[in-house]
C-alpha positions as CSV (number, residue, x, y, z in Angstrom):
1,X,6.0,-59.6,-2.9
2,X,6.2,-57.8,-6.5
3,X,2.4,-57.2,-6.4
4,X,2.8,-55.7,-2.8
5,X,5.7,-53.4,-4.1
6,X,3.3,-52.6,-6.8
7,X,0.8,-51.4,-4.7
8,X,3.0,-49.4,-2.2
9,X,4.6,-47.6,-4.9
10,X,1.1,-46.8,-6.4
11,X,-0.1,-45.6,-3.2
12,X,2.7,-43.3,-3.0
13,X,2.4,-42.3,-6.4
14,X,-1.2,-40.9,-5.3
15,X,-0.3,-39.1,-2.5
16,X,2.6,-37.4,-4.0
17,X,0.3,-36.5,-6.6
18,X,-2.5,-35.3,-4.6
19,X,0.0,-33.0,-2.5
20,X,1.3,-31.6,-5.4
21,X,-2.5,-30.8,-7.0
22,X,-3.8,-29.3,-3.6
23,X,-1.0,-27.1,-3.4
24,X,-2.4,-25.2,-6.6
25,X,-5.5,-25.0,-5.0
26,X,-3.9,-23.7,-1.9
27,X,-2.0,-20.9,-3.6
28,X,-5.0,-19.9,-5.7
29,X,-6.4,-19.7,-2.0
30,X,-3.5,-17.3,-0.5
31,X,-3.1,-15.3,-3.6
32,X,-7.5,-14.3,-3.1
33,X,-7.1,-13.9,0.7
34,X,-4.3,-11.4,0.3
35,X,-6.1,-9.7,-2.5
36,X,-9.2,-9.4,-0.4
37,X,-7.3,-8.2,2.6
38,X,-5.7,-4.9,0.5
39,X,-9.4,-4.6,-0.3
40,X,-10.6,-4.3,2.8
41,X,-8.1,-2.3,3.7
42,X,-8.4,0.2,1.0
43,X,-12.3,-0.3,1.8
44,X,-12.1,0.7,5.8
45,X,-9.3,3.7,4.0
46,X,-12.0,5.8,2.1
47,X,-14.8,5.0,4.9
48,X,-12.0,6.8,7.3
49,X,-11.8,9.4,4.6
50,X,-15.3,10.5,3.8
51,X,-16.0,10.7,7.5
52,X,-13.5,13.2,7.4
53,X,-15.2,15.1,4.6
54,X,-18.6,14.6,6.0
55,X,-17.5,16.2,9.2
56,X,-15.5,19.0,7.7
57,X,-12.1,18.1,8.8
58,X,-9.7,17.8,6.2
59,X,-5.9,16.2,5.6
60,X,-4.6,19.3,4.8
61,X,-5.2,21.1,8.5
62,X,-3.1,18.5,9.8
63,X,-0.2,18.4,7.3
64,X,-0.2,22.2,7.6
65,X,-0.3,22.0,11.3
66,X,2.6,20.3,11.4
67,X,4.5,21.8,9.2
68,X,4.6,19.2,6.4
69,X,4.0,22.0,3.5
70,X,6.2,19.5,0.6
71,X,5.3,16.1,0.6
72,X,5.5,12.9,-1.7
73,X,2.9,10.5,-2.4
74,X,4.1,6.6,-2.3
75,X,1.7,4.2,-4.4
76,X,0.1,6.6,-7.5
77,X,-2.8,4.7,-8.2
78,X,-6.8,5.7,-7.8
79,X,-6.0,6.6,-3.6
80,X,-2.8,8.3,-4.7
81,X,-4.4,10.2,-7.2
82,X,-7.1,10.8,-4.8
83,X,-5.1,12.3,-2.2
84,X,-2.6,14.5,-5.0
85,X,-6.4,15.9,-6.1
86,X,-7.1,16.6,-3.0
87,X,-4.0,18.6,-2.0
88,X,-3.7,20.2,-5.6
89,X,-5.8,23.2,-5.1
90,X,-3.9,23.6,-0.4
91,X,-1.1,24.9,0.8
92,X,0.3,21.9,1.1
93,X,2.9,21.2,-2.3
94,X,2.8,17.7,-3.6
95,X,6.3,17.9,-4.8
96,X,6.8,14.2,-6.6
97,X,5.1,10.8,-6.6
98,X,6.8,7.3,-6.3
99,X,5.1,4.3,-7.5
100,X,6.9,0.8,-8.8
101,X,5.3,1.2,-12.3
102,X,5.4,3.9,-14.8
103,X,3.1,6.9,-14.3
104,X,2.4,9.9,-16.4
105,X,0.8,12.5,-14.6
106,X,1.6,16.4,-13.4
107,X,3.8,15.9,-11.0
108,X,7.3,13.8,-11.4
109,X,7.4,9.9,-10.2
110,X,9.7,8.0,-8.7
111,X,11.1,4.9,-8.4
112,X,11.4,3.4,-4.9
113,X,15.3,2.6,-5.6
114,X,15.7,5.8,-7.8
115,X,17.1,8.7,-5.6
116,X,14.4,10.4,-3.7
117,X,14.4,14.4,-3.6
118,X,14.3,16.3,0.0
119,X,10.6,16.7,0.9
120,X,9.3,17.0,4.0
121,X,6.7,13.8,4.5
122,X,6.2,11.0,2.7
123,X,2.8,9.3,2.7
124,X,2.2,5.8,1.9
125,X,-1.3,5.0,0.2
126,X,-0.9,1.5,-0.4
127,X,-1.5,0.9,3.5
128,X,-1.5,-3.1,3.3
129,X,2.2,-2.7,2.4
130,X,3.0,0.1,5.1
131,X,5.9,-1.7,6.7
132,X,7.7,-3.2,3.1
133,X,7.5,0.4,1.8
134,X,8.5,1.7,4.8
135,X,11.4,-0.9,5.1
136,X,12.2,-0.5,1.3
137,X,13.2,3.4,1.6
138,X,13.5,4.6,5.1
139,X,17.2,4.8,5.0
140,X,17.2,6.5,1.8
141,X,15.2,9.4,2.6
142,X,15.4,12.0,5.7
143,X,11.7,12.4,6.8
144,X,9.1,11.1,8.3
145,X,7.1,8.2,6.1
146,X,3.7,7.7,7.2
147,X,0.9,5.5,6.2
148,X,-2.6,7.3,4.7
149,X,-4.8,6.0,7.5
150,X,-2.3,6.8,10.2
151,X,-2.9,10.4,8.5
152,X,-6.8,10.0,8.1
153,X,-6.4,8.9,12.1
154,X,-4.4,11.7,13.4
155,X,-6.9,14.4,11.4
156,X,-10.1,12.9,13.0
157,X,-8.7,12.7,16.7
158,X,-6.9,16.2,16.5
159,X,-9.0,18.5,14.1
């Protein structure tokens, strides 16, 4: 009986053990896939983008089509900074940035939970995270928040 209870609780003893070590694995696991996802995502973003530029169409038309002259850029990092170079030299005024992390560029940056000045669109460049960004400051702020490729979209189909 004593070297049966041995045994059992050994056997246990292994399979709690190898649950616990394949859950590392497993998190090492979700924590690439979602890194590869923004990736892609950021990937299929500038594709979108250069199309754009190789067919003449720009993000400016559209944002001065409809009216959005003073916007903000959420997420300031090499597509933020992409899309503040690209509207630098427009009609279109890039009034302020917001990003989680500090940034030290031309233009004044924002925290997400700092108060947010009046503009007139905000776009999202961090489009994996659309919906948490969106969710995150929508009530605070009284304008439209859009995602980059939902603005990359709307130029190629109308301009």
């Amino acid at each position: 009986m004593i070297v049966l209870l041995f045994v059992v609780s050994i056997l246990i003893a292994f399979f709690c053990g190898g649950i616990w070590f394949a859950r590392k694995p497993y998190e090492l696991y979700r924590k690439a896939q979602a890194m590869s996802d923004k990736h892609l995502d950021l990937f299929l973003l500038m594709c979108k983008w250069i199309e754009l530029k190789q067919n003449n169409k720009s993000i400016t038309d559209y944002l001065k089509d409809n009216n959005y002259n003073n916007v903000a850029v959420y997420g300031v990092s090499y597509i933020g900074i992409a899309l503040i170079s690209e509207l630098e030299n427009s009609d279109v005024e890039v009034a302020y940035g917001i990003d989680t992390r500090e940034i030290d560029i031309e233009i004044p940056v924002y925290k997400p939970e700092n108060e947010l000045p009046d503009t007139d669109i905000v776009i999202v460049t961090p489009v994996t995270y659309y919906e948490e960004i969106k969710g995150k400051i929508s009530g605070r702020i009284d304008c439209p928040i859009v995602s980059l490729i939902d603005v990359l979209e709307m130029t190629s189909t109308f301009y």
